[in-house]
TIDREN-666062 format. One record per atom (N, C-alpha, C): residue in three letters; x, y, z; atom name; residue number from 1. Coordinates in Angstrom, 2 decimals. Atoms other than C-alpha are relative to their C-alpha. Layout:
// TIDREN-666062
[banu Ala,[X,Y,Z],CA,NUM]
...
// end
This chain:
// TIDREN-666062
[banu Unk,[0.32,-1.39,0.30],N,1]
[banu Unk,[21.41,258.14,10.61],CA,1]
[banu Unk,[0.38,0.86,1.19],C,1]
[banu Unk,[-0.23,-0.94,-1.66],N,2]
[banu Unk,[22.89,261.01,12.84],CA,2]
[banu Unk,[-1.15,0.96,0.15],C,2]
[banu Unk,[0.86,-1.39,-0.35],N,3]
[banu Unk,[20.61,263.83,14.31],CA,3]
[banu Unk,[0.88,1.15,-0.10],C,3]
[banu Unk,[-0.38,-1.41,-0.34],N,4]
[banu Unk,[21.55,267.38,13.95],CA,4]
[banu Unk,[0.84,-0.05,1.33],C,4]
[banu Unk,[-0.75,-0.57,-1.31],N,5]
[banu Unk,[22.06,267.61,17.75],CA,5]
[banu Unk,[0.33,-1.15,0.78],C,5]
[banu Unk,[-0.67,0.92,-0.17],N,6]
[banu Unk,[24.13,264.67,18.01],CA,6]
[banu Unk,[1.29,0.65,0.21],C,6]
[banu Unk,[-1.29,-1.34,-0.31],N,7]
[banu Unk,[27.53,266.58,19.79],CA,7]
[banu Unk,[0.97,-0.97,-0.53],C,7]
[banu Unk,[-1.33,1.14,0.16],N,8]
[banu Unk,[29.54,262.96,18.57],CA,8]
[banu Unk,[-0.17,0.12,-1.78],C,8]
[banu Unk,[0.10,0.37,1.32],N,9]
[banu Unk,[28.22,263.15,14.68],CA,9]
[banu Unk,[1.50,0.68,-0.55],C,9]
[banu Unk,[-1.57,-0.33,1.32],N,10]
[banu Unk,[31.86,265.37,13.53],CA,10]
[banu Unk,[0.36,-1.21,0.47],C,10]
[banu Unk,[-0.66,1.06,-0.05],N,11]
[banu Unk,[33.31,262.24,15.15],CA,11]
[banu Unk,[-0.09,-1.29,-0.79],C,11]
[banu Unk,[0.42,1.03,0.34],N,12]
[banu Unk,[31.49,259.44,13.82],CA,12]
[banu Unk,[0.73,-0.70,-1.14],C,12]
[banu Unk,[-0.71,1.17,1.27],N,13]
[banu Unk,[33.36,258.40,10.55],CA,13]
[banu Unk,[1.58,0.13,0.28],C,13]
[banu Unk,[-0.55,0.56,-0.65],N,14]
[banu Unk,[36.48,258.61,12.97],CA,14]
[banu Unk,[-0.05,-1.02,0.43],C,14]
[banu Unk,[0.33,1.44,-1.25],N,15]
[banu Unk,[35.12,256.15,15.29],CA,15]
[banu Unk,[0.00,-1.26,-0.82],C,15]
[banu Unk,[0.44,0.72,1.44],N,16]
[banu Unk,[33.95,254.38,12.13],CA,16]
[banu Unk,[1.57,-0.66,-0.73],C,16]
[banu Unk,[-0.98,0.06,0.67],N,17]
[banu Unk,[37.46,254.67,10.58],CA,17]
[banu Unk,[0.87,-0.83,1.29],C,17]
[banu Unk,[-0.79,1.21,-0.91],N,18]
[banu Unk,[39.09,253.36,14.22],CA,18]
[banu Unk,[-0.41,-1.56,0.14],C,18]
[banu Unk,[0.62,1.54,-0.25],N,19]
[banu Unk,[36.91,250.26,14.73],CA,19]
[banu Unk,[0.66,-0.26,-1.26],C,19]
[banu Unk,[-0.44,0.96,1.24],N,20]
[banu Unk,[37.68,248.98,11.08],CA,20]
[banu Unk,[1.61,-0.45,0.12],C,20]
[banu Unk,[-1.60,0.12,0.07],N,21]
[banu Unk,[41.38,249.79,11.72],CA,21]
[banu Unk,[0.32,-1.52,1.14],C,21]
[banu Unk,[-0.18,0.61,-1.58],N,22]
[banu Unk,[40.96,247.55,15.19],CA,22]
[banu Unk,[-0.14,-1.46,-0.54],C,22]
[banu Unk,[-0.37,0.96,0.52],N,23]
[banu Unk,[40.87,244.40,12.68],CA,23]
[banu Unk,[-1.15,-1.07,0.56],C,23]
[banu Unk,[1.20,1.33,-1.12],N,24]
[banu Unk,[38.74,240.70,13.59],CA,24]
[banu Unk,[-0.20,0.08,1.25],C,24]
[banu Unk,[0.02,0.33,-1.43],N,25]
[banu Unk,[37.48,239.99,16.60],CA,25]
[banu Unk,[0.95,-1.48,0.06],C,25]
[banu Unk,[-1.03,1.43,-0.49],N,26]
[banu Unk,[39.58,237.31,18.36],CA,26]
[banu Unk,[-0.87,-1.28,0.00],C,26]
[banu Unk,[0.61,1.58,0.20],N,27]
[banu Unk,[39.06,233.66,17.75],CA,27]
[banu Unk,[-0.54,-0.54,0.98],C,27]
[banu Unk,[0.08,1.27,-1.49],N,28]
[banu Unk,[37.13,231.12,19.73],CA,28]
[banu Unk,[0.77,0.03,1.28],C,28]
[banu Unk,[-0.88,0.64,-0.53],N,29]
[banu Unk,[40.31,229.94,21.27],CA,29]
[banu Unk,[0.92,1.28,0.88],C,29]
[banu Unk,[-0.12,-1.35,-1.03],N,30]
[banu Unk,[40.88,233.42,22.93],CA,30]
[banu Unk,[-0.83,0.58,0.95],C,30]
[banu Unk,[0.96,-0.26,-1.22],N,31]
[banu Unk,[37.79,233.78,24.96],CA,31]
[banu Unk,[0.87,-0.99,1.03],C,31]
[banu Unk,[-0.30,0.64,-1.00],N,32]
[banu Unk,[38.55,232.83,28.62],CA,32]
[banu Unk,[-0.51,-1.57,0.01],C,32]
[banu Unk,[0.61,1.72,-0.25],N,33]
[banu Unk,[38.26,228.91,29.58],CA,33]
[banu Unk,[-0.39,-0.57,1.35],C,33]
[banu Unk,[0.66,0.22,-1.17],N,34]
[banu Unk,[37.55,229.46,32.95],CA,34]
[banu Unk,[-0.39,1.50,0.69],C,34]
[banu Unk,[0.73,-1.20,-0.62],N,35]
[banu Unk,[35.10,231.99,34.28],CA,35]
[banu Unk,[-0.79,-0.29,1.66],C,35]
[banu Unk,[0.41,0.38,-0.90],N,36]
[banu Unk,[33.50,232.75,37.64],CA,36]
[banu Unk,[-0.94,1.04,0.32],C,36]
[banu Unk,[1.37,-0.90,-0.23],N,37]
[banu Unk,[30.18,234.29,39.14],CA,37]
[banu Unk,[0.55,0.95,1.48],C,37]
[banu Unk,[-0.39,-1.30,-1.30],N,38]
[banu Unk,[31.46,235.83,42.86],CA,38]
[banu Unk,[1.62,-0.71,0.35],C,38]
[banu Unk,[-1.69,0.28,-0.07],N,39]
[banu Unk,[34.86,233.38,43.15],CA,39]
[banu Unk,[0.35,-0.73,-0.23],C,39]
[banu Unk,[-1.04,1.29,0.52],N,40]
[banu Unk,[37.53,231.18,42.26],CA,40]
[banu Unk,[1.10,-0.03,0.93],C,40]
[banu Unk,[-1.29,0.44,-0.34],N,41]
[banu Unk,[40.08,229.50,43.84],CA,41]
[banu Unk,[0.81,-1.32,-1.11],C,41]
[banu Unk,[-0.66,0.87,1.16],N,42]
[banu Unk,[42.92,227.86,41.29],CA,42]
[banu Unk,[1.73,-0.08,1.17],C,42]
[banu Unk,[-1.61,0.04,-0.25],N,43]
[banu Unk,[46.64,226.46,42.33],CA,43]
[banu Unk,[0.70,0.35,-1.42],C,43]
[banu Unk,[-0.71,-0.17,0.89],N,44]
[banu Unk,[49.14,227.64,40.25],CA,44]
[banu Unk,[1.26,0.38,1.01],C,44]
[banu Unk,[-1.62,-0.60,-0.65],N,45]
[banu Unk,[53.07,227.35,40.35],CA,45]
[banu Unk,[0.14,-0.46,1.69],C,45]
[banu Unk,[0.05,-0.04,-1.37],N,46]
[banu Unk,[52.17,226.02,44.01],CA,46]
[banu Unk,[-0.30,1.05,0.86],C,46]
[banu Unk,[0.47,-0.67,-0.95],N,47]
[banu Unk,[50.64,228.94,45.24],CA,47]
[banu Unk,[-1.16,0.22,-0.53],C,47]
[banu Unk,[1.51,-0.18,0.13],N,48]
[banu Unk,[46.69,229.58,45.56],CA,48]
[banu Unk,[-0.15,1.28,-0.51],C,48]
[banu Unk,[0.20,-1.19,0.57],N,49]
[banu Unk,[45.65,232.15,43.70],CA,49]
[banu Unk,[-1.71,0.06,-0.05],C,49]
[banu Unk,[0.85,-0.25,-0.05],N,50]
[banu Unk,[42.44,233.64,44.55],CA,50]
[banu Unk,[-1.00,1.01,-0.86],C,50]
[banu Unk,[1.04,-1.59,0.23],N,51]
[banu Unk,[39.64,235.76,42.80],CA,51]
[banu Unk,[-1.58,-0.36,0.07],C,51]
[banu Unk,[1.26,-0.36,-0.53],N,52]
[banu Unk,[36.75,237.64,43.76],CA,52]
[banu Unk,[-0.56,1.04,-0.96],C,52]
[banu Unk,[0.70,-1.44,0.91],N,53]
[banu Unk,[34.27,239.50,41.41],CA,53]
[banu Unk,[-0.87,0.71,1.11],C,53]
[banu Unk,[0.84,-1.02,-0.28],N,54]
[banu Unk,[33.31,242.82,42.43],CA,54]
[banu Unk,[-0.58,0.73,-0.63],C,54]
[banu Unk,[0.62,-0.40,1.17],N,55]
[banu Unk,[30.40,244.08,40.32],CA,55]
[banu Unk,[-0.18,1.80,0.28],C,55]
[banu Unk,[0.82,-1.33,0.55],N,56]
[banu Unk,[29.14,247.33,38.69],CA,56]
[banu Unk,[1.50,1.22,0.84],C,56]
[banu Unk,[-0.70,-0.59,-0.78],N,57]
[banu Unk,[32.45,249.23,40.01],CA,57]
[banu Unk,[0.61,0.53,-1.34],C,57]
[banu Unk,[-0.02,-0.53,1.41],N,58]
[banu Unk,[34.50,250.52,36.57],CA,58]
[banu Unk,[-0.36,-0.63,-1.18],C,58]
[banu Unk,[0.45,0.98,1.17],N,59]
[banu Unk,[32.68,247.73,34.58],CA,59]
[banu Unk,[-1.10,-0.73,0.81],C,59]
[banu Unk,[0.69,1.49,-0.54],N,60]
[banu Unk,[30.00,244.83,35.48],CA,60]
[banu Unk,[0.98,-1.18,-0.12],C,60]
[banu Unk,[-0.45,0.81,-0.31],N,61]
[banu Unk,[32.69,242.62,35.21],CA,61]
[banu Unk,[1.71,-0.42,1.04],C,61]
[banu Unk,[-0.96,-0.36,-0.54],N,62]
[banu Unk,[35.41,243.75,37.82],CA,62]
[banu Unk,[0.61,-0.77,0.37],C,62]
[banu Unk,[-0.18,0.84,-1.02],N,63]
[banu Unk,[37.50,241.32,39.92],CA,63]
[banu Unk,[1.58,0.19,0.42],C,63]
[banu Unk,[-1.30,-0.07,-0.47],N,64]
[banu Unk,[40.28,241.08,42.39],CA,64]
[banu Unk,[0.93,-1.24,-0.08],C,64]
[banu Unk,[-0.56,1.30,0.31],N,65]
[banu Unk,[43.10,238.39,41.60],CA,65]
[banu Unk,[0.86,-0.08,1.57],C,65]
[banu Unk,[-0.90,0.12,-1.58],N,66]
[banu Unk,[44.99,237.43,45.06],CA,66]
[banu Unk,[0.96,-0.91,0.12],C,66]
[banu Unk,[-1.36,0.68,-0.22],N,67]
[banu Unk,[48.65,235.62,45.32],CA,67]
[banu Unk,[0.09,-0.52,1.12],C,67]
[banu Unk,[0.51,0.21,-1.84],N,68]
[banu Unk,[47.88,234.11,48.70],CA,68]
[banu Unk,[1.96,-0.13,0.33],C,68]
[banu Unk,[-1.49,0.14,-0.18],N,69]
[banu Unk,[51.78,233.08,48.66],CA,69]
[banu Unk,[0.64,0.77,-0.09],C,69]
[banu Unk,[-0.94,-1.27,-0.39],N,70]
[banu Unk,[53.45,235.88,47.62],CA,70]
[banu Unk,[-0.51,1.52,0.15],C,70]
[banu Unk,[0.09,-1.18,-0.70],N,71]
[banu Unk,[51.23,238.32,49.17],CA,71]
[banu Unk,[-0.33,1.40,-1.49],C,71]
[banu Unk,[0.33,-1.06,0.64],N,72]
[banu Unk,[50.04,240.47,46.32],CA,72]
[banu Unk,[-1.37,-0.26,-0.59],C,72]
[banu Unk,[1.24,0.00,0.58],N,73]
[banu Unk,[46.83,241.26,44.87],CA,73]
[banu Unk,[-0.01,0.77,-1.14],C,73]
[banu Unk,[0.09,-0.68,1.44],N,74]
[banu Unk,[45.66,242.85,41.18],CA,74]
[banu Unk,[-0.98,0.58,0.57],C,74]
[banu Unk,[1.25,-0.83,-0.07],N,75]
[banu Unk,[43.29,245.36,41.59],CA,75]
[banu Unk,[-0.96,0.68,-1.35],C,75]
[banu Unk,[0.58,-0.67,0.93],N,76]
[banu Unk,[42.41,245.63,38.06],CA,76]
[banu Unk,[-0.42,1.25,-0.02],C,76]
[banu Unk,[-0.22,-0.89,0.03],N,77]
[banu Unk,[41.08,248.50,36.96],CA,77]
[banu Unk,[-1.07,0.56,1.17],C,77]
[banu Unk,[0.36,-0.32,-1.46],N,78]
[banu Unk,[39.90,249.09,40.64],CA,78]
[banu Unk,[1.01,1.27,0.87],C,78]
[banu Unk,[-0.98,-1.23,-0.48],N,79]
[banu Unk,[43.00,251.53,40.96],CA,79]
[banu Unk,[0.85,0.05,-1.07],C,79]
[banu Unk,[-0.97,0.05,1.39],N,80]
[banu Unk,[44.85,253.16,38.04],CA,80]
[banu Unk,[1.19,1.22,1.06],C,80]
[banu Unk,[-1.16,-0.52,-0.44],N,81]
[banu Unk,[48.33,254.82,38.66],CA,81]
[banu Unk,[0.57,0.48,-1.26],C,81]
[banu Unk,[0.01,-0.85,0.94],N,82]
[banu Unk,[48.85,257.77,36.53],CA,82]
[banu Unk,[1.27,0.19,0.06],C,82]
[banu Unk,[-1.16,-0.48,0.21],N,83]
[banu Unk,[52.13,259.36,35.43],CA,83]
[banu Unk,[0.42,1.10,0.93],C,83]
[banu Unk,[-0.57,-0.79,-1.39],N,84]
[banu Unk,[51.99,261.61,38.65],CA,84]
[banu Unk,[-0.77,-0.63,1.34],C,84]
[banu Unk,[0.43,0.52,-0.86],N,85]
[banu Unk,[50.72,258.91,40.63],CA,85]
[banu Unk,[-1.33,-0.58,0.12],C,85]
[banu Unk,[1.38,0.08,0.01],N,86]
[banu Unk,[47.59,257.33,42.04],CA,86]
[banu Unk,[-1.20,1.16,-0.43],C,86]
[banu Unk,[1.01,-1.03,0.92],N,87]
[banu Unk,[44.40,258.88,39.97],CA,87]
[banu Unk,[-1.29,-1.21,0.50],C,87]
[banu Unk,[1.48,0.33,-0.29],N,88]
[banu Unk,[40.52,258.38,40.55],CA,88]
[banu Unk,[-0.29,-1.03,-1.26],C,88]
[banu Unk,[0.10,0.73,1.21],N,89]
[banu Unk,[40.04,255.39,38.18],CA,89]
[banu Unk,[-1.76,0.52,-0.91],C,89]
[banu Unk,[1.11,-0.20,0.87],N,90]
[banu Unk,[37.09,255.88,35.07],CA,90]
[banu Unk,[-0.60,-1.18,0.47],C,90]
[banu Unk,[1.29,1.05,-0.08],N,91]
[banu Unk,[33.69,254.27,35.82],CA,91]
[banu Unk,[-0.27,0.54,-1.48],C,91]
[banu Unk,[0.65,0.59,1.31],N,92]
[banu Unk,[32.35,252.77,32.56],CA,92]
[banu Unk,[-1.47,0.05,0.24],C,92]
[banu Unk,[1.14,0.21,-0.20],N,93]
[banu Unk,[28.67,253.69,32.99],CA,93]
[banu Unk,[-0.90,-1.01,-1.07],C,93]
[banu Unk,[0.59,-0.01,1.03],N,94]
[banu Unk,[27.71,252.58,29.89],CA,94]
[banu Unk,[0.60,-1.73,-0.18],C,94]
[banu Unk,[-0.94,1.31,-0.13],N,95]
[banu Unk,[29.60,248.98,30.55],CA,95]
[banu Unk,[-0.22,-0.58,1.40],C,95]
[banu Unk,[0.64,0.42,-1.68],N,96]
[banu Unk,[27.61,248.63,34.32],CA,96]
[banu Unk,[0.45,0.62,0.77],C,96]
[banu Unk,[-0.49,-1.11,-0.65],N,97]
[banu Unk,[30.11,251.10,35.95],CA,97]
[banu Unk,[-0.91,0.63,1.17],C,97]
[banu Unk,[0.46,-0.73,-0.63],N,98]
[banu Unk,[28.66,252.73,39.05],CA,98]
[banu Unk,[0.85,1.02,0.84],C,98]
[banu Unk,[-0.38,-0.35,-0.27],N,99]
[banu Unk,[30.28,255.29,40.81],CA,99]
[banu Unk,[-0.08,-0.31,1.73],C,99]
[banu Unk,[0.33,0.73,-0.57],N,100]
[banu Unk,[28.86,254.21,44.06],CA,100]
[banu Unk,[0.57,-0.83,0.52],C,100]
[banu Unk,[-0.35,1.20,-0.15],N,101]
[banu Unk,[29.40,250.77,43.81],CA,101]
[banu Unk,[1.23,0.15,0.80],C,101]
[banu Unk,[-1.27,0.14,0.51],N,102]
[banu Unk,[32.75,251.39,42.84],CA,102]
[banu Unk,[0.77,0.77,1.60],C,102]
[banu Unk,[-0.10,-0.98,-1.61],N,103]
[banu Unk,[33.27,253.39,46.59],CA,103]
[banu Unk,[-0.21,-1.15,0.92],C,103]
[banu Unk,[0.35,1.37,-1.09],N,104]
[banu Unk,[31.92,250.47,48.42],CA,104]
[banu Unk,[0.80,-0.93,-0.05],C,104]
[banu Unk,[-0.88,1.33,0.09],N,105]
[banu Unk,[34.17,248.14,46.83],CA,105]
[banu Unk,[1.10,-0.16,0.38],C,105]
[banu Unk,[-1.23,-0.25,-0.53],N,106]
[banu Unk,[37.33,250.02,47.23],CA,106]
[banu Unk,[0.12,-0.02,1.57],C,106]
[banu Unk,[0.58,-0.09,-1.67],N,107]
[banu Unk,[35.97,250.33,51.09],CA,107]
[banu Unk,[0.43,-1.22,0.63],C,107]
[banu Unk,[-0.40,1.83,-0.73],N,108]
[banu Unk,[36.67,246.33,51.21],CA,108]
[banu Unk,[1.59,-0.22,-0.04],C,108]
[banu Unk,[-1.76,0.57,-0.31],N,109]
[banu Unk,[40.50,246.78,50.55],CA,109]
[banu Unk,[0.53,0.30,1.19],C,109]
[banu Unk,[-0.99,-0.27,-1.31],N,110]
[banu Unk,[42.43,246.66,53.28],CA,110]
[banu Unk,[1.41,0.32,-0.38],C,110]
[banu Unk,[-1.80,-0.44,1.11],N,111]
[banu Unk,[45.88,248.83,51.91],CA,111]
[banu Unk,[0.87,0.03,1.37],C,111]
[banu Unk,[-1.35,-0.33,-0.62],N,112]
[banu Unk,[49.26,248.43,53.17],CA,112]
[banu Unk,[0.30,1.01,0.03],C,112]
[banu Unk,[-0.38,-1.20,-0.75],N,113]
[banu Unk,[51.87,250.88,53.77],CA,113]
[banu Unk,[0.60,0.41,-1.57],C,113]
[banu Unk,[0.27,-0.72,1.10],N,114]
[banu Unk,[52.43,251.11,49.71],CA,114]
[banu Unk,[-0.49,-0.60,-0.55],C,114]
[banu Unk,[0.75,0.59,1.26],N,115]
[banu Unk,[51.45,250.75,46.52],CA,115]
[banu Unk,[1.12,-0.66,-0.90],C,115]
[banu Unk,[-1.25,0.95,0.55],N,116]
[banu Unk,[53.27,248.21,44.73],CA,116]
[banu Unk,[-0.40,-0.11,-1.50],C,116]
[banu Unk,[-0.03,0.15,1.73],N,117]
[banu Unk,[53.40,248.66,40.15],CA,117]
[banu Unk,[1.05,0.25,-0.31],C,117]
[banu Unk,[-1.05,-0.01,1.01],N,118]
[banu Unk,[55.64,248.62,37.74],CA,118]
[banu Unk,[-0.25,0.97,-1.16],C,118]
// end
């Protein structure tokens, strides 16, 4: 049931109409098969590949992936890169998001001299 002073109710049988469009959820055999609480270390391809979860930053489930060999890291969505460049990434409050956090965490990168995407 919506309320009157609900500012999302014109939306709602949008939202309604996207989810249905957005089809099953994914099978079993598509959830991850290896998860981790603060880190992982895995070999792959012969080089170590590291990750570290950093919480409550644009999600509760953030983490950094690390290439120890060839020197690159993922910053998920820890840094987005807009169509005129680096942009203030969206905290997900509503998904553990803190704004905060998410300041402290970026605080732990140590950045080179660029930014390296495609």
């Amino acid at each position: 049931m919506l309320r009157v002073d609900d500012p999302f109710a014109p939306l709602a049988e949008k939202i309604r109409t996207k989810l249905r469009e957005t089809g099953p959820a994914s099978p079993k055999s598509a959830l991850p098969v290896i998860t981790f609480a603060e880190s992982l270390s895995v070999h792959f391809n012969g080089e170590e590949v590291k990750g570290l979860h950093f919480p409550d930053s644009h999600t509760d489930g953030d983490h950094f992936v690390g290439f120890t060999g060839s020197g690159m890291i993922h910053l998920g969505d820890e840094s987005f890169m807009g169509d005129k460049g680096p942009r203030f990434p969206f905290v997900d409050a509503s998904s553990g998001g803190d704004v905060q956090q998410l300041a402290k965490n970026i605080g732990k990168i140590i950045p080179g001299h660029r930014i390296a995407c495609a």
